[in-house]
N, C-alpha and C positions, 0 to 999 in steps of 0.2 A: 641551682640554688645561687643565692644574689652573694658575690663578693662584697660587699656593701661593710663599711667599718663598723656602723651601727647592729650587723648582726653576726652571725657567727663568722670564724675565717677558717681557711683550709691551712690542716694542720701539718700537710705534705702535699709535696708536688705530686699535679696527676697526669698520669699516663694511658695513654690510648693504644700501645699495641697490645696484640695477643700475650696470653701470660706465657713466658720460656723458661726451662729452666735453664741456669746459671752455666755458661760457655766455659768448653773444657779447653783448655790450651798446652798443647804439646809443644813443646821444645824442638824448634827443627834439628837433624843434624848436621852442626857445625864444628871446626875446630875446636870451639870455645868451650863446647858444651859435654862433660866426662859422658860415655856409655855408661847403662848400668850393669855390673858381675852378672853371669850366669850359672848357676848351678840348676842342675837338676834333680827337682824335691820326691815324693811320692807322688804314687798311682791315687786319684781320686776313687777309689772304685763305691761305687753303690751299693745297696742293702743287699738286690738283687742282680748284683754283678759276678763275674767272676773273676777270683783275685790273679788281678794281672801284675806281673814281675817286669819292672822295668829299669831295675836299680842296677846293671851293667851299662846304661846311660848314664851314670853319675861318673862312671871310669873315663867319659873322654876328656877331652880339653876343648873347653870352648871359652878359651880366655882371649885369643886373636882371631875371632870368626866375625865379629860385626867390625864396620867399615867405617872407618873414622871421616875419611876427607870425600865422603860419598858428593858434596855439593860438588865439587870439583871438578871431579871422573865422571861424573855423569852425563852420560849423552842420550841424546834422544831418539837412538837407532837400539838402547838398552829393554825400552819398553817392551819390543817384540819378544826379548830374551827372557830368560826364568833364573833367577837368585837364589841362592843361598841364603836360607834362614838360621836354619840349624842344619849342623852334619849329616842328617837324614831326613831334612823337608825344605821343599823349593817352590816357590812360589813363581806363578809367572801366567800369562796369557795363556788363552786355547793354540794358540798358535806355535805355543814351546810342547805343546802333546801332540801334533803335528811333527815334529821334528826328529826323524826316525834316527839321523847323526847323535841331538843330542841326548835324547834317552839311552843310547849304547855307552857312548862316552860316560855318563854320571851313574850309570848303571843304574836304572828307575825299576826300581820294581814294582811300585804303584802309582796308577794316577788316580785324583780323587779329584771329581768334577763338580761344584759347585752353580748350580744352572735354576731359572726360573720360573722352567716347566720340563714338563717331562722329555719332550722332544727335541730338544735344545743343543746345540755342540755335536749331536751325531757325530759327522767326521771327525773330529779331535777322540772322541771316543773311542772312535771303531781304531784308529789311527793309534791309539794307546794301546788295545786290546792283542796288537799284531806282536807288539813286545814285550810290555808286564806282566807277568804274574799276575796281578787284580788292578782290576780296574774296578770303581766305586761309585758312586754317586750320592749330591744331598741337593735336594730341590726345596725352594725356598721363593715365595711368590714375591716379597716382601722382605723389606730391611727385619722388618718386627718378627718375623718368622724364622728367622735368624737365631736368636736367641735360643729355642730349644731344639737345635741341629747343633750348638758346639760341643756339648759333650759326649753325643753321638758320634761327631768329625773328629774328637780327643782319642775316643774309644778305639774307633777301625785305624787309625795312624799308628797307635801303642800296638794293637794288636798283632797288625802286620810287621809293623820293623820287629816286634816279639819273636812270633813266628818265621817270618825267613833267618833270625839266625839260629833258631835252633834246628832246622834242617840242613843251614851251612854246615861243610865240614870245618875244621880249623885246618889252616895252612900256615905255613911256619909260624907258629905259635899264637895266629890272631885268626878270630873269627868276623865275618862277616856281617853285615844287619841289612835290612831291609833300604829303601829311602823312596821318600813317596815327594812327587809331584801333585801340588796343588795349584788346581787352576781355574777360572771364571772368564768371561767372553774379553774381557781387559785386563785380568790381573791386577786391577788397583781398587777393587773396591768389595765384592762379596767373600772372593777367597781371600783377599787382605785381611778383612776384619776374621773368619774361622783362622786362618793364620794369625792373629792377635790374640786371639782367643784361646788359642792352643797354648802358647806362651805362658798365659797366666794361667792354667791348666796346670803344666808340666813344669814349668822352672819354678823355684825357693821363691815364696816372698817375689814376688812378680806382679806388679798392680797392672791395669790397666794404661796408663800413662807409659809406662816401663814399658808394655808390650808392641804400643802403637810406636815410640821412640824406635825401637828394632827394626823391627818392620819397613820402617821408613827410613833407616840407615842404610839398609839392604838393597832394597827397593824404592826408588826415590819419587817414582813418578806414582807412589799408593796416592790415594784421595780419603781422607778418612773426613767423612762430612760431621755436621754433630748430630743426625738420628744414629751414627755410628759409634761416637765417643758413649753418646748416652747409654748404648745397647753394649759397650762391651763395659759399662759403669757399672749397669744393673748386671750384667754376669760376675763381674769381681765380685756385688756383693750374694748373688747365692755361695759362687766357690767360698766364701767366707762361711757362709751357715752352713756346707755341708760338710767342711774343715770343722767348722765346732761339734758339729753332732757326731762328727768320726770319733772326736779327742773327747766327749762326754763319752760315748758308746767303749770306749776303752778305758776310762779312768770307773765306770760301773762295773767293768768286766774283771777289772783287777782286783777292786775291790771285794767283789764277790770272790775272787778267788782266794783271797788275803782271808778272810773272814770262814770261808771254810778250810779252810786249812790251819785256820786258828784253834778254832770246835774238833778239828780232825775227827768226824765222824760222831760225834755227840748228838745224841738227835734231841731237837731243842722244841718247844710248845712254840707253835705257828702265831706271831703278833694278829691279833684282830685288827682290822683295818679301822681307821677311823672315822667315823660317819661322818660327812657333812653337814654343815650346819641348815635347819630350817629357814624359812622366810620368816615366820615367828621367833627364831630364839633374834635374829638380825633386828629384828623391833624395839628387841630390848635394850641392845645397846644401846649406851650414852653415846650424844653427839661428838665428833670429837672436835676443838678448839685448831679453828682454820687458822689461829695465827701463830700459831706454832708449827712453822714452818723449816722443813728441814733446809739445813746450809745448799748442801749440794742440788736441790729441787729450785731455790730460790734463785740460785746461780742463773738461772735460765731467762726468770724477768726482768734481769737486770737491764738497764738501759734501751728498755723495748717500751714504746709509747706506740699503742695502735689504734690511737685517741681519733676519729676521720674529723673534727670538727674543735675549734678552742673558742671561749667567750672573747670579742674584743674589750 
């Protein structure tokens, strides 16, 4: 169409690349820049899950476990090594499940291998299998396919550190827990983001942003690309609907409980449910008056012109 003064003009600049959506940007860690608190919230458990108890996690202290002046200390012979995330999960290369020293030393009781076919990492595998307890796996061909493996990879991490401590005995007064190695052919990019993902998972109030911050405190050399920020965007927001459907599914179940226990046993005439309405009684309705527009609805139009074209 002609830019010409005599006809229409363009009412925004145009652009020619692909549409993206809007770059997520993580805060490196610097001196500058505060960590976020850790606490540990509830078990997400499912409809059809079994309720898992994990709230002897809330007793540690993980106020001085992420690593303030990481830029610093960081070398680049660390890569090959596996870090500390949390007190009972380690992140790191296939090459730290390999490492028969340090699995003894950190006591591993799980590896959990993150791989992009089924045949993949053998050795590090088998190599895990000589000293853990369980060894695991989540196959994932794709970034995209990622996504419905972390609640899965949330599940067997709780499970396990669950279970080896209630088989530990208690020794002078403290008992033991599991701690699981997680690992991918680098360490900085598959297990990185299920290690991000776990985070926001298992610790309070834990976004996204928050999780990949950690992560990359810990571990410096992660790569979190943006099909990765994207994909642990869209996880924060189901953990957010299944958060709400938890706290709806309880705020219904109290209330039923409240309400018979009100009645105590009164046996009351069953409400008839109420019919929906026809497509005929809908005909009859009066139009309603489109400029009566509610406040908070209009909010939304406000200073948005998506006008593609203006008269000169």
């Amino acid at each position: 169409m002609s830019d010409s003064p005599l006809l229409h003009q363009r009412h925004h600049e145009y652009t020619y690349r692909l549409p993206t959506p809007p770059r997520i940007v993580v805060p490196p860690p610097t001196l500058s820049i505060a960590m976020p608190k850790l606490s540990v919230g509830r078990a997400n458990n499912g409809p059809d899950e079994e309720e898992l108890d994990i709230s002897f996690l809330q007793g540690l202290d993980l106020e001085d476990i992420i690593q303030t002046n990481t830029l610093m200390e960081w070398t680049y012979a660390r890569r090959r090594e596996a870090q500390l995330i949390l007190p009972w999960l380690y992140l790191g290369p296939m090459t730290a499940a390999k490492d028969r020293a340090f699995l003894e030393r950190e006591n591993i009781t799980m590896a959990l291998a993150v791989r992009t076919r089924e045949n993949s990492m053998n050795g590090a595998i088998q190599a895990a299998r000589g000293i853990c307890l369980q060894v695991a796996t989540i196959e994932a061909p794709t970034y995209l396919d990622l996504i419905g493996k972390f609640s899965d990879a949330t599940r067997m991490i709780n499970q396990h550190v669950a279970r080896v401590r209630e088989v530990t005995p208690i020794v002078d007064g403290e008992q033991s827990m599991g701690k699981v190695l997680l690992f991918c052919e680098s360490g900085n990019d598959m297990s990185a983001a299920v290690a991000a993902a776990y985070l926001m998972d298992t610790l309070d109030k834990f976004d996204h942003i928050k999780a990949m911050q950690v992560c990359q405190a810990q571990r410096f050399c992660i790569n979190f690309d943006d099909t990765i920020k994207n994909i642990l965007q869209a996880h924060e927001d189901i953990l957010s609907a299944k958060r709400s459907v938890t706290t709806s599914r309880a705020q219904t179940l109290a209330s039923s409980a409240a309400t018979n226990k009100l009645h105590n046993g009164l046996q009351l005439l069953p409400l008839a449910p109420k019919p929906k309405r026809s497509i005929e009684d809908t005909m009859d309705d009066d139009d309603y008056d489109m400029d009566d527009v509610d406040p908070s609805d209009a909010m939304r139009f406000t200073d948005r012109d998506v006008t593609p074209f203006q008269d000169s």
